[in-house]
C-alpha positions as CSV (number, residue, x, y, z in Angstrom):
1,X,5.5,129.8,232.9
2,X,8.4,131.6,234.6
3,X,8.3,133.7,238.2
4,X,5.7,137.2,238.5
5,X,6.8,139.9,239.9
6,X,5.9,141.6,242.3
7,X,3.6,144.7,241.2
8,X,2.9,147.8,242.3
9,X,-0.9,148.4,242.4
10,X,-1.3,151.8,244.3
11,X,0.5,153.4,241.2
12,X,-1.7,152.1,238.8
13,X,-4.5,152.7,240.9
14,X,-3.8,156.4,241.3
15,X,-3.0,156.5,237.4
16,X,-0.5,158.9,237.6
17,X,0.7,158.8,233.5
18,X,-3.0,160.7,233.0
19,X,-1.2,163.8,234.2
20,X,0.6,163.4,231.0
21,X,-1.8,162.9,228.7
22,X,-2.3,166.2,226.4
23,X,-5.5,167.2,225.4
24,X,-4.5,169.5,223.1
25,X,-7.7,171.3,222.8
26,X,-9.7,168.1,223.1
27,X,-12.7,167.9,226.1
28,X,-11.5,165.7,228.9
29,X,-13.3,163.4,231.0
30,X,-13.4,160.4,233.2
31,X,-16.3,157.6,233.3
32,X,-16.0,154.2,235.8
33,X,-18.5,151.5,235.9
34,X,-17.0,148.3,237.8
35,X,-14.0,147.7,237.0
36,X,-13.5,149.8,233.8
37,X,-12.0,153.1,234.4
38,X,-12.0,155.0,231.6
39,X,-9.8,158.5,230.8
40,X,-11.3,159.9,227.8
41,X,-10.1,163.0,225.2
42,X,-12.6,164.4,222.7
43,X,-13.7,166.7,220.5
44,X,-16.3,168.4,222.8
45,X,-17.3,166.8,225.9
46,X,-19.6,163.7,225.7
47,X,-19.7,162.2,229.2
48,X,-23.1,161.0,229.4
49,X,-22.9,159.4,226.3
50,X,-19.8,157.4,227.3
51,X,-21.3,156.5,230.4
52,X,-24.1,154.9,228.5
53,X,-21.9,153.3,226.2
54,X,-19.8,151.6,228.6
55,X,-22.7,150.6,230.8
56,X,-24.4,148.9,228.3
57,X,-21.0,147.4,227.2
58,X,-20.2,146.1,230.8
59,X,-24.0,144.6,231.2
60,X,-23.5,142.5,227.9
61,X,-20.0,141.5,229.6
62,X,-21.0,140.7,233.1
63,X,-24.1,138.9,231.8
64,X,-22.5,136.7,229.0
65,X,-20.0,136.1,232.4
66,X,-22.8,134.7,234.6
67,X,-24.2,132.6,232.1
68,X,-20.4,131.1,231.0
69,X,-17.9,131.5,234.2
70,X,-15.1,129.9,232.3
71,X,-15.1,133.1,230.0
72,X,-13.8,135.0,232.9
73,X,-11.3,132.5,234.4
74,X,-9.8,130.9,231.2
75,X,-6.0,131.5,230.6
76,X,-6.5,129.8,227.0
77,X,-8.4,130.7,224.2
78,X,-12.2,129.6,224.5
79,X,-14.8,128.6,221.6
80,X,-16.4,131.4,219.9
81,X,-20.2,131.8,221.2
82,X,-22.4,133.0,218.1
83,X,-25.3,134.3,220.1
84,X,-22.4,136.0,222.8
85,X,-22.6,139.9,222.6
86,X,-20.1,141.5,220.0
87,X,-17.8,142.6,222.8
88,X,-17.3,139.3,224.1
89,X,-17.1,137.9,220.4
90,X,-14.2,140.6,219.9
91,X,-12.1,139.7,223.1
92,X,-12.6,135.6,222.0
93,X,-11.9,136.4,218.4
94,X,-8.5,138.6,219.7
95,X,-7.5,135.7,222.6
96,X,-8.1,133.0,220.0
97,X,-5.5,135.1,217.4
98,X,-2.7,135.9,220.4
99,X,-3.1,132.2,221.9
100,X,-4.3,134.0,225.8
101,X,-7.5,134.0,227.8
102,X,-10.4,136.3,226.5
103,X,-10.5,138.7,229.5
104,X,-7.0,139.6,228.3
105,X,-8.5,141.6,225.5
106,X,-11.3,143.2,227.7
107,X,-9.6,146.4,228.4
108,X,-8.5,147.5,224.8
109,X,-11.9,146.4,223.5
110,X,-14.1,148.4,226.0
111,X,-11.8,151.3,225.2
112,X,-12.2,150.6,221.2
113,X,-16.1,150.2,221.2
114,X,-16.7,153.5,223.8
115,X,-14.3,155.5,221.1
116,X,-16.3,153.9,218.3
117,X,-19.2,155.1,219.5
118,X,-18.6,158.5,220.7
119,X,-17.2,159.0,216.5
120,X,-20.9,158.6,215.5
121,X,-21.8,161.2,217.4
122,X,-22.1,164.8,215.9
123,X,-19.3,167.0,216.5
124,X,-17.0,164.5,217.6
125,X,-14.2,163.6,214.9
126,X,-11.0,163.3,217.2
127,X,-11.2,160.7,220.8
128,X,-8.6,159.3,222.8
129,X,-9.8,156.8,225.3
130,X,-7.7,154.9,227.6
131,X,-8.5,152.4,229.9
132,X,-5.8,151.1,232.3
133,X,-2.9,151.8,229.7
134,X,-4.8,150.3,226.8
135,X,-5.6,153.3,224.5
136,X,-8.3,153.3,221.6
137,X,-6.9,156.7,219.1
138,X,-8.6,158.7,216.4
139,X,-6.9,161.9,216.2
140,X,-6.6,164.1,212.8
141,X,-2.6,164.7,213.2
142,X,-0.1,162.1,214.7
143,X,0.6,161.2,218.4
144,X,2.6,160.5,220.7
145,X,2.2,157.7,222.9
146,X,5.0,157.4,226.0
147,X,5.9,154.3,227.5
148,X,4.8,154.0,231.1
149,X,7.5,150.8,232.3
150,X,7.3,151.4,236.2
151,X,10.8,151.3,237.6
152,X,12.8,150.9,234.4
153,X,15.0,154.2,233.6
154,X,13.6,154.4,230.3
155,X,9.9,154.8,231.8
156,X,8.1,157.7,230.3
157,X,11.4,158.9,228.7
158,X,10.5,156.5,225.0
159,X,7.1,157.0,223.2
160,X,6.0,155.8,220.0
161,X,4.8,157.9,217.1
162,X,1.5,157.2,215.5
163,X,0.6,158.4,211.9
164,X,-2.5,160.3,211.6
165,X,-2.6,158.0,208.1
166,X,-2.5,154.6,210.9
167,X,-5.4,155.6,212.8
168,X,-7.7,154.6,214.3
169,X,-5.7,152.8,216.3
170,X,-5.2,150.2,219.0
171,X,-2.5,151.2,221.4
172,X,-1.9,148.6,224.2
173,X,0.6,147.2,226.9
174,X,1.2,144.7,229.5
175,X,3.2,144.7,232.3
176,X,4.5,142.5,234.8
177,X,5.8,145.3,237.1
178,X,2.7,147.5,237.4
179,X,-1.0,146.9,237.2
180,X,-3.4,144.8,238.2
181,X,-3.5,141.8,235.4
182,X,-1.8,138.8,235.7
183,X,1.3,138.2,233.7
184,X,4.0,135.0,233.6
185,X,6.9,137.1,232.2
186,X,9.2,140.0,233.3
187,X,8.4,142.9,231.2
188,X,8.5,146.3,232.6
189,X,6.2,146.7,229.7
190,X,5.0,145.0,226.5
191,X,3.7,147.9,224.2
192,X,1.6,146.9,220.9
193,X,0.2,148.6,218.2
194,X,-2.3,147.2,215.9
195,X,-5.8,148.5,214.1
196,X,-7.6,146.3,217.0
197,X,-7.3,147.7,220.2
198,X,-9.1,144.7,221.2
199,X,-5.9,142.5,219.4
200,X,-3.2,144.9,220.8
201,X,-4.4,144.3,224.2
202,X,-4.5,140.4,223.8
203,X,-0.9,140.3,221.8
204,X,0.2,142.8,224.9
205,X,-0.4,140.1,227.2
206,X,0.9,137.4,225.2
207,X,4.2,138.9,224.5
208,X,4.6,140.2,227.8
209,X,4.3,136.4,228.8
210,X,6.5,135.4,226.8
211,X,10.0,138.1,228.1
212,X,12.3,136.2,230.0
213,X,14.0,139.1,231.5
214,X,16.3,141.3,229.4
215,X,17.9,138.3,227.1
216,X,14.6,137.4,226.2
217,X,13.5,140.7,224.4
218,X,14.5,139.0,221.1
219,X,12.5,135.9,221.2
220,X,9.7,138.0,222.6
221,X,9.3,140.2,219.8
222,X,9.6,136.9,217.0
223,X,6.4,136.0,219.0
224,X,5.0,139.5,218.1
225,X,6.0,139.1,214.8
226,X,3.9,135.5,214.6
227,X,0.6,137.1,215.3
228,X,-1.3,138.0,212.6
229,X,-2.6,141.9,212.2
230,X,-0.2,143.6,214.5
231,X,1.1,146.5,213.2
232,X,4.9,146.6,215.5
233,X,5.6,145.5,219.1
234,X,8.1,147.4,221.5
235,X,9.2,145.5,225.0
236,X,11.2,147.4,228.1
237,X,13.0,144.8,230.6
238,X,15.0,147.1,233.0
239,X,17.3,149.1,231.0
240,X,17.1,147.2,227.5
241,X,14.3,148.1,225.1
242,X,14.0,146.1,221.7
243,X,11.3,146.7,219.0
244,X,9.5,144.8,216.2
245,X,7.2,146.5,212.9
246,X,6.2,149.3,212.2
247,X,7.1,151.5,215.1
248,X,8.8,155.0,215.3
249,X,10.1,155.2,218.6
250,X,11.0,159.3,220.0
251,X,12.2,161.1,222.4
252,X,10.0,162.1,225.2
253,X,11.9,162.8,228.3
């Protein structure tokens, strides 16, 4: 499956990239419950609300865990539970489509279903909630996204462009450099955009898996291309960046 890296936790940990994140006139606020640590942007400030939502969220989760421990520990896809909450239904559906484990899709799914649910509320048309570099987006004009790809040069200085016309949208990556989750490959990050955040976060995974350093950027992206309902893929490995779909990539240094 090829050699990990060794990561760099205390940077994630401290989530430094938040500082970058613009609110633009948008409320901002922070929710954690377990492991989720949520950064959230929206249209007026709906903190108790998210909290609900991603305690209820985690409770289906953590339950549905108990009751199936292989749901939590599996690399590979695992059989679809009917009566399973629709969050864990989501992440199988997602790990089943990008060939991974279903707690590869947690991240971007928690971050899609809190968003979801803070759009139903009144006066809230425009969230941006991320959750460990996996970002759920509804805003009314485009954004920005930058590429966090710890010690590659090109970290934070590449970001893609999303369409007000794509959203919402699913914007997730992988790494094998920084963070917590496990990864076989050697991306400094695995970036993927699709209308699922839930799917962009299992792809993410997957693809980063699949980089074998810098002369594997091609084959990684055909793998991105193989997976249905993703929108475009972009993979850093040191100084070499290569991109798949329907991504416009800018300037952001």
């Amino acid at each position: 499956m090829g050699k990990r890296k060794k990561k760099d936790p205390l940077s994630y940990r401290h989530r430094d990239y938040r500082r970058s994140m613009a609110a633009d006139g948008l409320a901002a606020f922070r929710v954690t419950v377990s492991q989720s640590d949520l950064y959230i942007l929206a249209s007026r400030p709906a903190q108790s609300q998210a909290l609900d939502l991603l305690m209820e969220l985690r409770a289906g989760l953590e339950a549905h865990i108990a009751a199936s421990p292989a749901f939590a520990s599996s690399l590979v896809p695992v059989e679809d539970d009917p009566l399973a909450p629709p969050l864990v239904r989501e992440m199988s559906a997602a790990a089943a489509a990008a060939g991974v484990g279903p707690m590869a899709a947690v991240a971007g799914a928690i971050a899609e279903r809190v968003g979801r649910g803070l759009l139903a509320l009144e006066g809230v048309d425009e969230v941006v909630v991320e959750n460990g570099g996996d970002v759920f987006i509804q805003r009314a004009s485009d954004a920005v996204a930058a590429l966090f790809a710890g010690g590659s040069p090109l970290s934070g200085r590449v970001g893609i462009r999303i369409a007000a016309a794509a959203m919402p949208a699913g914007v997730c990556t992988s790494s094998a450099s920084i963070g917590h989750s496990l990864s076989f490959g050697e991306a400094d990050a695995a970036c993927v955009v699709a209308e699922s955040a839930a799917l962009a976060d299992a792809a993410a995974t997957r693809i980063a898996n699949e980089t074998r350093g810098p002369d594997g950027i091609e084959a990684a992206l055909e793998t991105a291309a193989a997976i249905p309902g993703l929108r475009g893929a972009v993979v850093i490995v040191h100084d070499r960046l290569g991109a798949w779909g329907e991504v416009e990539l800018v300037d952001v240094a």
